[in-house]
C-alpha positions in Angstrom: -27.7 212.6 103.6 -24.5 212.0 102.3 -21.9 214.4 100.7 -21.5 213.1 97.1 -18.0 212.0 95.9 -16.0 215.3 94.5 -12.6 214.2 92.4 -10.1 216.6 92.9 -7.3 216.2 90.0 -4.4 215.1 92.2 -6.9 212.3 93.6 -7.5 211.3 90.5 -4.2 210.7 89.1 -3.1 209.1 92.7 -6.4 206.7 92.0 -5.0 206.0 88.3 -1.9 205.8 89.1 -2.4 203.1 92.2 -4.3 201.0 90.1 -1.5 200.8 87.2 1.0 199.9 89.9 -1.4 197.4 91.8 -4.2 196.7 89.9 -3.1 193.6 88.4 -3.8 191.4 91.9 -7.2 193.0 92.0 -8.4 192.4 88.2 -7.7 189.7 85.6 -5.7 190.4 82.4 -6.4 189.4 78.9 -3.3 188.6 76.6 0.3 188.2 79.0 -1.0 188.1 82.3 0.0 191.4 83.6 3.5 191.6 81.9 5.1 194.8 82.3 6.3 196.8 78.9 7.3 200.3 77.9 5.6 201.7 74.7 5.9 205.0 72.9 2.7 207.5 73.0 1.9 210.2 70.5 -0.5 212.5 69.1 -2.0 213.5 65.7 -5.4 215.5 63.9 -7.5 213.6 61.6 -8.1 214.7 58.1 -11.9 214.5 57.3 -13.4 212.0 55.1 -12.7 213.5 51.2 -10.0 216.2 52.5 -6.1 216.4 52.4 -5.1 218.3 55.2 -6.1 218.8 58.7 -8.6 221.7 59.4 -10.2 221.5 56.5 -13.7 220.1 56.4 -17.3 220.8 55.9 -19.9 220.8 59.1 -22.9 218.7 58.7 -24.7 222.3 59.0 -23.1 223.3 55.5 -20.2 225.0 56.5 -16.5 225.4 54.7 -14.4 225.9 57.7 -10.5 226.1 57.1 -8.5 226.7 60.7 -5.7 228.5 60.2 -4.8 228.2 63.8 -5.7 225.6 66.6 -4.0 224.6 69.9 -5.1 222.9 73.0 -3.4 221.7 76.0 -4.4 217.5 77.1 -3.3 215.0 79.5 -2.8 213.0 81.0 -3.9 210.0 79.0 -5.0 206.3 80.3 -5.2 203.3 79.1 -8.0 201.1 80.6 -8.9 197.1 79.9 -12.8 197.8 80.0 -14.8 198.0 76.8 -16.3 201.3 76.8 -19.9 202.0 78.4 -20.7 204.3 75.3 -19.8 201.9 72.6 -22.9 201.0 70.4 -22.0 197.3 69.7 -24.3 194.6 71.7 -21.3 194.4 74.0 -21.0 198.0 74.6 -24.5 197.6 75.8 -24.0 194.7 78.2 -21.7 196.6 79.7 -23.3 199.5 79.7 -26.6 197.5 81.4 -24.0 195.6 84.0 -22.2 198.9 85.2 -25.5 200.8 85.9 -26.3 197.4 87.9 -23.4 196.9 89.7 -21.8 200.5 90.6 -24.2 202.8 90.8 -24.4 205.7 88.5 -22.6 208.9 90.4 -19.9 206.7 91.9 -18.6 205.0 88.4 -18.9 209.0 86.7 -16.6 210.1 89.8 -14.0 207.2 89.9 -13.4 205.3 86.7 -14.1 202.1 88.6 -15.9 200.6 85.5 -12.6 201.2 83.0 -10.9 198.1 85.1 -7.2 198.4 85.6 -5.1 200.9 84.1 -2.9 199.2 81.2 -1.1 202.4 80.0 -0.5 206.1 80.6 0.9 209.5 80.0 0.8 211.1 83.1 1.4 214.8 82.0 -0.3 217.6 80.3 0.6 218.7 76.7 0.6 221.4 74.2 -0.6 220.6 70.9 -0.6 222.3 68.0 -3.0 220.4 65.5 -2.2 221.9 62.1 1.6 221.9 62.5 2.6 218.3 61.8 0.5 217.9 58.8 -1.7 214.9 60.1 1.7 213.2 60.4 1.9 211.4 64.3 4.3 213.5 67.0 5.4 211.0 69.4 5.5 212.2 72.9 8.1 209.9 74.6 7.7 206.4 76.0 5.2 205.4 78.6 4.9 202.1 80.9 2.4 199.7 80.3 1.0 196.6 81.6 0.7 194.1 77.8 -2.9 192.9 77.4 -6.0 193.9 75.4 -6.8 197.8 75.7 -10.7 198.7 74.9 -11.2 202.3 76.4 -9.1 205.0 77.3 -9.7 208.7 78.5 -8.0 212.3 78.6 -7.8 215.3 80.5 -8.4 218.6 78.7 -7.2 221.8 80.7 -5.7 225.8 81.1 -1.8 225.0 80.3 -0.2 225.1 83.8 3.0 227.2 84.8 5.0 224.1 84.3 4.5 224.2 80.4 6.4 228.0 80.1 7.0 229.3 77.2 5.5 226.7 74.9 1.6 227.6 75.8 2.4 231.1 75.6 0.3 231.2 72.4 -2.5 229.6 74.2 -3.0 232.9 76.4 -4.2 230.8 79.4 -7.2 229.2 77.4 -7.5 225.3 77.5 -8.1 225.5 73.4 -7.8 228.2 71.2 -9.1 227.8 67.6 -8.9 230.6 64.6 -9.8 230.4 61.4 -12.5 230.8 58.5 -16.4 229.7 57.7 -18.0 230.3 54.5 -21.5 229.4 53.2 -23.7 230.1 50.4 -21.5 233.4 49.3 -20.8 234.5 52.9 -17.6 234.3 54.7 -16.4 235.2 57.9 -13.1 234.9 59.7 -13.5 233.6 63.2 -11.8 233.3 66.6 -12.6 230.9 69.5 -11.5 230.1 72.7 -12.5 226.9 74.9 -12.1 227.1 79.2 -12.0 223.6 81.3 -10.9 224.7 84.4 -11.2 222.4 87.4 -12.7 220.1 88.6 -12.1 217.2 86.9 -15.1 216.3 86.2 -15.7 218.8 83.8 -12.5 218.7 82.1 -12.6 214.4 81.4 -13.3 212.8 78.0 -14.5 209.6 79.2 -14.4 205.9 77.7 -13.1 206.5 74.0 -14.0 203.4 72.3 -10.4 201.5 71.4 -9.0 197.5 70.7 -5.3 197.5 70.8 -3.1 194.7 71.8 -0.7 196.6 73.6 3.4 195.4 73.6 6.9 196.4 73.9 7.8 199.6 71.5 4.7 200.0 69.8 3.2 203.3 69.2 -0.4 204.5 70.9 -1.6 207.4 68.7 -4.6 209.5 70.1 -6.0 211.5 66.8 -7.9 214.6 67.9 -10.9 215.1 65.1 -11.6 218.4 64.7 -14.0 218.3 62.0 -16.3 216.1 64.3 -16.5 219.4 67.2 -18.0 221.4 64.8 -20.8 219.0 63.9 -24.3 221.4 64.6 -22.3 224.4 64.6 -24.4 227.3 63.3 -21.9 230.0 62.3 -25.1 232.3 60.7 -25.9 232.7 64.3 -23.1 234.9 64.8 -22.6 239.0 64.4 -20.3 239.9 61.9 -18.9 243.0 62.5 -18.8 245.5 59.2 -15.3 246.3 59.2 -14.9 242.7 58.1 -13.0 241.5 60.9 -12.8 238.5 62.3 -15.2 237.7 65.0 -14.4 236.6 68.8 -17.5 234.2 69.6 -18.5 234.6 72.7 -19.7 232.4 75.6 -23.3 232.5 75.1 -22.9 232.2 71.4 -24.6 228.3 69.6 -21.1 228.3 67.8 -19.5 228.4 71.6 -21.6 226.1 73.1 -21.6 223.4 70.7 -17.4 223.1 70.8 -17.7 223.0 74.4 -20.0 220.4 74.3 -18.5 218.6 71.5 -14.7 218.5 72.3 -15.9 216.8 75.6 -17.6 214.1 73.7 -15.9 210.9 73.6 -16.1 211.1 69.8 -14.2 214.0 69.5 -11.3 211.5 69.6 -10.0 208.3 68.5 -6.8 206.2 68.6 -4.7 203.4 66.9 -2.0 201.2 67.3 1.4 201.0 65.8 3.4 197.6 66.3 7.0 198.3 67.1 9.5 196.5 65.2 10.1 192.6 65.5 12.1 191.4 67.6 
């Protein structure tokens, strides 16, 4: 019997990375036919449907929450050609139906293979602060890119590494660490949450975010983390509040727990868009 396919993070990066350098001789392009370009990436939070300002949303469970604090280290971030395998549309189903033909199931999960070529990236990890910018876009730097027509991309979520110093101090080594308030029905409680993905990588990816952007020279990729969607089924009643009226740390084995782990990992935690640079 064979030893099944283990992706350590370096080897997925080097994989990534090889096939942004090479891939084009391997895999057609849509669009400019592999023309190489330099965009800008960047990150912002979503405001929830009817709100104003980031953190501020109601679960689908009946919950007011208002973060008053919420970090999280991600990265790296690519860029892929392939339509996603979770989309919905009849396409995302073809494709869906074609990859579980054509690359079998374990092998796609552990290499990416389906995505195509790599059109874009940011290759490092990144601290995040989700309420400070206001839902207004931070821009990270620039990033090469291959032009053509992105449908997919995927992140890394992880503990902040010694390279970030000072600026995940705050974090205190977690990979996400969320505070803030939940009130229902006349009850309120103050709460306090931290999220672990330590390696491997395959417990850390969010895979196949759903995406069509035309990518070219100087435009702006914005990845918008949605907060409000990784608290959908959270059951905050679930949780002991202590009498002194302080705020809660949820634990590991708590539903509120379990659910943000589950949910920040899904690939609709996120979403992105695309800014054109200016003309030329």
């Amino acid at each position: 019997m064979t030893t099944p396919l283990r992706t350590t993070r370096r080897a997925f990066t080097t994989l990534l990375g090889a096939a942004l350098l090479g891939g084009g001789a391997a895999c057609g392009l849509s669009g400019t036919g592999g023309r190489g370009i330099v965009f800008r990436m960047g990150l912002r939070t979503g405001i929830a449907p009817g709100e104003t300002q980031p953190g501020h949303f109601t679960t689908d469970t009946g919950w007011r929450v208002a973060l008053t604090s919420a970090r999280m280290v991600l990265g790296p971030i690519y860029l892929f050609e392939n339509p996603s395998p979770l989309q919905t549309r009849p396409t995302g189903r073809l494709w869906r139906r074609m990859s579980e033909v054509l690359v079998p199931s374990a092998y796609a999960h552990e290499s990416f293979f389906s995505g195509g070529q790599v059109l874009g990236e940011w290759d490092r990890e990144v601290v995040f602060d989700l309420l400070a910018e206001g839902g207004a876009t931070r821009v990270l730097g620039r990033s090469p890119g291959i032009a053509g027509m992105a449908r997919s991309f995927s992140l890394l979520l992880q503990p902040p590494s010694q390279a970030l110093g000072a600026e995940a101090a705050p974090l205190e080594g977690r990979s996400v660490l969320l505070e803030g308030t939940a009130s229902r029905e006349g009850q309120s409680l103050a709460f306090r949450v931290a999220l672990d993905f330590p390696p491997p990588v395959e417990t850390q990816r969010v895979e196949f975010v759903p995406i069509e952007v035309e990518l070219e020279d100087d435009g702006l990729f914005v990845v918008e983390l949605q907060p409000y969607r990784w608290f959908e089924g959270t059951l905050f009643e679930r949780l002991e509040v202590p009498t002194s009226g302080a705020a809660v740390t949820v634990p590991p084995e708590n539903q509120v727990h379990r659910a943000l782990l589950l949910n920040v990992r899904r690939h609709t935690a996120f979403s992105a868009a695309w800014e054109p640079g200016p003309a030329p």
